[in-house]
C-alpha positions in Angstrom: 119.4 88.7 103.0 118.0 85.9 100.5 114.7 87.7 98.9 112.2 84.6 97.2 109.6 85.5 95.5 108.9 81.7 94.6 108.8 78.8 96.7 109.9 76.4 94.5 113.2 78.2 94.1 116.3 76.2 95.1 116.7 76.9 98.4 118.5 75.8 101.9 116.4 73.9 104.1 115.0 76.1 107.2 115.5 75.2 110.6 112.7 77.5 111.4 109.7 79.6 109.7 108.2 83.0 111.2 104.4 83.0 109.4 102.7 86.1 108.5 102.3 89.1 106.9 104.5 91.0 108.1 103.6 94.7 106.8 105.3 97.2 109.3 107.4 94.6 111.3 106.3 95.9 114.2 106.8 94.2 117.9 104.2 91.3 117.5 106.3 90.5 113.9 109.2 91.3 115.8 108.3 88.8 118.9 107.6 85.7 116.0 110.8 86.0 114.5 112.3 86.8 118.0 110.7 82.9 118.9 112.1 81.6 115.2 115.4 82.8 116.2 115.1 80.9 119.6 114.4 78.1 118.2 117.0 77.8 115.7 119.9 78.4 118.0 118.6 75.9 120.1 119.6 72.9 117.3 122.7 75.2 116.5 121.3 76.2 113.0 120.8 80.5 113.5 121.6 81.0 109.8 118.8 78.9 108.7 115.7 81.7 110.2 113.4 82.3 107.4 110.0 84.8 107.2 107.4 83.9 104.9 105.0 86.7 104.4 102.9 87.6 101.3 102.9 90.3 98.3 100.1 91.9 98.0 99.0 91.1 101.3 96.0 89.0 101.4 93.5 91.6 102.2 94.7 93.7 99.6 93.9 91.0 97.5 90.9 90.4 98.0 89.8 93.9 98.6 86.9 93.3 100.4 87.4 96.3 103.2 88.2 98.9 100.3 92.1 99.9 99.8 94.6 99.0 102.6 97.0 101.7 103.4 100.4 100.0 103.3 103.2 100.6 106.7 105.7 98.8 104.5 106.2 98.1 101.0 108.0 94.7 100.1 111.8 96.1 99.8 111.5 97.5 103.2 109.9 95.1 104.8 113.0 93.3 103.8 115.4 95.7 105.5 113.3 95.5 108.6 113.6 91.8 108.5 117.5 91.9 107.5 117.7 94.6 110.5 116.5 91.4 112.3 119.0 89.1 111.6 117.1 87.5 109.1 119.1 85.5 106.4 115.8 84.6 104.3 112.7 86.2 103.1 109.5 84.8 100.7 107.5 87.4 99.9 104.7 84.9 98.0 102.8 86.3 95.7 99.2 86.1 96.7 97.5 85.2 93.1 94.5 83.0 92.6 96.7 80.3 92.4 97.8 80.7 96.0 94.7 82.1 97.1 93.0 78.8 96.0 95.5 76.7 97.6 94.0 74.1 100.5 96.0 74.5 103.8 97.1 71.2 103.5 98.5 71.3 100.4 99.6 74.7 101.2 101.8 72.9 104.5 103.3 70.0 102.5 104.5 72.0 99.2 105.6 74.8 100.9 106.7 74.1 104.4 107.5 70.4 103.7 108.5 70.2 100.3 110.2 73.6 99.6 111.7 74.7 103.3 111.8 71.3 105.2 111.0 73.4 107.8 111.4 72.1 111.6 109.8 74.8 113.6 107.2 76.9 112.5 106.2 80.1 114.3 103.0 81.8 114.3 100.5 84.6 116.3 97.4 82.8 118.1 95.0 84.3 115.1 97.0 82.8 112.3 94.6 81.8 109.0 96.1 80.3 105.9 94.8 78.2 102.7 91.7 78.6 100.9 88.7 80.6 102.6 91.1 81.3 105.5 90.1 77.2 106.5 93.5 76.6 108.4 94.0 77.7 111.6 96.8 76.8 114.4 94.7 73.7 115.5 95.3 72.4 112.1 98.7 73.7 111.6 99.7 71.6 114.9 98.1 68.6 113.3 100.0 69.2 110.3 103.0 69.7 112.0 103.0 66.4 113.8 101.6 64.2 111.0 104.4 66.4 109.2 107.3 66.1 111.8 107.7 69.5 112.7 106.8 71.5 115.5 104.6 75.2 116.1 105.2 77.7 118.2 102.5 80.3 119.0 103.1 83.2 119.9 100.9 85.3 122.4 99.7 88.6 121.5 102.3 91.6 122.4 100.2 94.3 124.0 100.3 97.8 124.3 98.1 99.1 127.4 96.6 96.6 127.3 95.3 96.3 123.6 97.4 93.9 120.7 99.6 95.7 119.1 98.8 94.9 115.1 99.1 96.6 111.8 95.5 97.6 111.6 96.2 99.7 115.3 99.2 101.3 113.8 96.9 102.6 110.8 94.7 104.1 112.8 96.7 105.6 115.4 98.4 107.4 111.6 95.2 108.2 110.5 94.7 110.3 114.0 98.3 112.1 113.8 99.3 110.1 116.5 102.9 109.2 116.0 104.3 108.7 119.2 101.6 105.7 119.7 102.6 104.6 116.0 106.4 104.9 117.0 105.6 103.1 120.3 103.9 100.0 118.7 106.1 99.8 115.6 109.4 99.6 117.8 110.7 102.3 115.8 110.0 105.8 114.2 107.3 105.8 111.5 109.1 106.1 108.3 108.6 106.5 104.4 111.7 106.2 101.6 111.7 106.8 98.2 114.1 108.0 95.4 113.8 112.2 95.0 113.1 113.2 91.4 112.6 116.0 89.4 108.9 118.0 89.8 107.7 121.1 88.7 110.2 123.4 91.1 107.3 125.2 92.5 109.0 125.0 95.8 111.8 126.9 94.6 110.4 129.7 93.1 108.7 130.5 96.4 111.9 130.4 98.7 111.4 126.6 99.8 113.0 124.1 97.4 112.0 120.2 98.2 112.9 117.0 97.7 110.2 115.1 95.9 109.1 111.5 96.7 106.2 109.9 94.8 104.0 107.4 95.7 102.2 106.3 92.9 101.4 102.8 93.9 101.1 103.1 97.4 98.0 104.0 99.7 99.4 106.1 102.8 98.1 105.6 106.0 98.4 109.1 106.8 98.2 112.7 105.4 99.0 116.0 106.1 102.2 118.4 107.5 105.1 117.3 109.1 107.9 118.4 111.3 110.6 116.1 110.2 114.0 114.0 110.1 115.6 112.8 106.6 118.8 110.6 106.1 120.2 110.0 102.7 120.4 105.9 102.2 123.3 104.7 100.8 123.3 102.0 97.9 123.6 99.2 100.5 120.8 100.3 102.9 118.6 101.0 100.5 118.8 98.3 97.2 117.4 94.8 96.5 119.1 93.5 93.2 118.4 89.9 92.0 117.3 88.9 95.1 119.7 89.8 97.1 119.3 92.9 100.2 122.9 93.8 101.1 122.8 95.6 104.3 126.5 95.8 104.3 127.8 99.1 105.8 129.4 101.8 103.5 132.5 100.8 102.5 134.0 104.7 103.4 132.3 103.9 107.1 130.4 107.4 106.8 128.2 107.6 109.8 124.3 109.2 107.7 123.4 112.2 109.9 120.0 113.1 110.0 118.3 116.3 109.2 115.7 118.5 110.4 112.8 119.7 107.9 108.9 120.1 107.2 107.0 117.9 105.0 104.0 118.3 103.4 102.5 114.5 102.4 99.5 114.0 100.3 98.0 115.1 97.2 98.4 119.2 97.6 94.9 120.2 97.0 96.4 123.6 96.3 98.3 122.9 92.9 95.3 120.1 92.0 97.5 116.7 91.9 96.2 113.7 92.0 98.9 112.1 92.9 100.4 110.9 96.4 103.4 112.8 97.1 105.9 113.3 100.2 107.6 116.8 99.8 110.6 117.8 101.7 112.0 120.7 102.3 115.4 120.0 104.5 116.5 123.0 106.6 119.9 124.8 106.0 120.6 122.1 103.4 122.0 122.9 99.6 123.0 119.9 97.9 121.8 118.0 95.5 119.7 115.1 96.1 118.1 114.4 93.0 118.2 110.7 91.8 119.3 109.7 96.0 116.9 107.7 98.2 115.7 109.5 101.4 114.9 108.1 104.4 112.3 110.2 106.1 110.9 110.0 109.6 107.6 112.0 110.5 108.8 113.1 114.2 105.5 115.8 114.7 102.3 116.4 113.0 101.8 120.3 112.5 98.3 120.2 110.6 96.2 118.7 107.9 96.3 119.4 104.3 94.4 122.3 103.1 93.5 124.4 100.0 94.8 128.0 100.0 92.8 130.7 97.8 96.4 131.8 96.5 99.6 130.9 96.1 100.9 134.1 98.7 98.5 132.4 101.5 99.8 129.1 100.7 103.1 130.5 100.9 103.2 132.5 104.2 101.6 128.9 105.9 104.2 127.4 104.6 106.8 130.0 106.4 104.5 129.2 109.6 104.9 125.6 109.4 108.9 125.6 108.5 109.4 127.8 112.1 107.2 125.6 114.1 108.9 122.7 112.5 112.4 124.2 113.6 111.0 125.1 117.4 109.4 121.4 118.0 112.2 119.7 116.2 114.7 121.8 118.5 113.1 120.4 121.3 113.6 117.1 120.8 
């Protein structure tokens, strides 16, 4: 995959656009470029599907509902999309200067000017330009004063409910994975690199990878019966631009493995910071410096503050056997 952070890059011309933000790609993001797609092979042109989506997402920008916990951050998003079979990705940055941008203009030097776009693909609640002014009523104007068409999308639902990323927070929030896992499409997952941390874990007889978060806000908190997989370079790198999703060249099929993980800000040892800790079961290498894939399969409990390291410890040896029994299970 192509990653833009620029529209006015040199680019190829797109046969057709999926709009949005995009964080997750879950099944409604999934259905928009599923339509982009469509169109495209119609006019024989499937390598010219493109996503445009924004970084920092627009209501992050403007910040007006407080912090928004993040399901994707921009590199995987891009794997998502790649996972997709899509060749090309512009992930905008939402300044002022875009923020300020009339939906007019924001059509012609963007979808005109820059993409040449000849389908455009949106969900039925679509806003773009300045004070969220355009909507699809003006986007299909656009299009045909522009000469190319829009495709809306209806809603996916879930029992009856639209599946969207602000759902998939909350049903997070609750502990609710399956749901979150059932309106994603996929397994709710975090990745990071491990790196070095204060060892704690293996003084006390439970060594764990270390994943930190500093500039993301999770949409959930607490302990985990989980899945990891070490990513190799080419599932997990974005260099100049460029998301190779190649497979490894050795053709090594990446097993995953059972484990507990504690997520948060461990009240117990007084950090501040966001951290996913992982302890893998029956596992000795080393992982320091890799990238781990990590799926949260079961939620065991919340955080919690323990009056002493011993009491932290034996909950700890609780949580690692139920982990094992539900895991085991399936």
């Amino acid at each position: 995959m192509r990653v833009y952070r620029d529209y006015l890059a040199p680019v190829q011309p797109c046969s057709a656009v999926a709009l949005g933000a995009f964080d997750g790609v879950h099944r409604g993001h999934q259905a928009l470029v599923a339509q982009a797609q469509q169109c495209a092979a119609a006019e024989g042109r499937t390598d010219q599907v493109a996503v445009v989506c924004f970084e920092p997402l627009p209501r992050q920008y403007f910040g007006r509902s407080g912090p928004v916990a993040r399901l994707s951050m921009p590199a995987e998003r891009a794997r998502l999309l790649t996972r997709l079979g899509v060749r090309q990705c512009w992930q905008l940055r939402f300044n002022a200067a875009l923020a300020n941008t009339e939906a007019e203009a924001f059509v012609q030097q963007v979808l005109v000017d820059s993409l040449q776009v000849q389908h455009v693909v949106v969900g039925g609640d679509f806003r773009f330009g300045a004070r969220r002014k355009g909507d699809v009523a003006l986007l299909q104007q656009l299009g045909k004063q522009h000469g190319f068409s829009v495709h809306v999308v209806n809603a996916v639902l879930h029992q009856g409910e639209r599946i969207s990323s602000s759902r998939i927070r909350q049903a997070l929030a609750a502990g609710e994975l399956s749901l979150a896992g059932e309106l994603l499409g996929r397994p709710f997952c975090i990745s990071g690199r491990v790196r070095h941390g204060k060892k704690l874990g293996r003084t006390l007889g439970y060594p764990t990878a270390n994943i930190a978060l500093p500039r993301r806000i999770i949409p959930v908190e607490g302990v985990f019966a989980v899945r990891a997989q070490v990513l190799s370079p080419s599932q997990r790198s974005v260099k100049r631009g460029v998301l190779d999703e190649s497979t490894d060249k050795q053709g090594l099929k990446r097993l995953w493995i059972d484990g507990v993980a504690s997520l948060g800000c461990r009240p117990t040892v007084n950090s501040g910071e966001p951290l996913l800790e992982v302890h893998l079961f029956d596992f000795q290498q080393d992982l320091y410096g890799q990238h781990l894939k990590v799926w949260l399969v079961h939620k065991l409990r919340d955080e919690a503050h323990f009056p002493t390291v011993d009491a932290m410890v034996a909950q700890i040896h609780d949580d690692a056997k139920q982990a094992r029994l539900l895991l085991q299970q399936g």
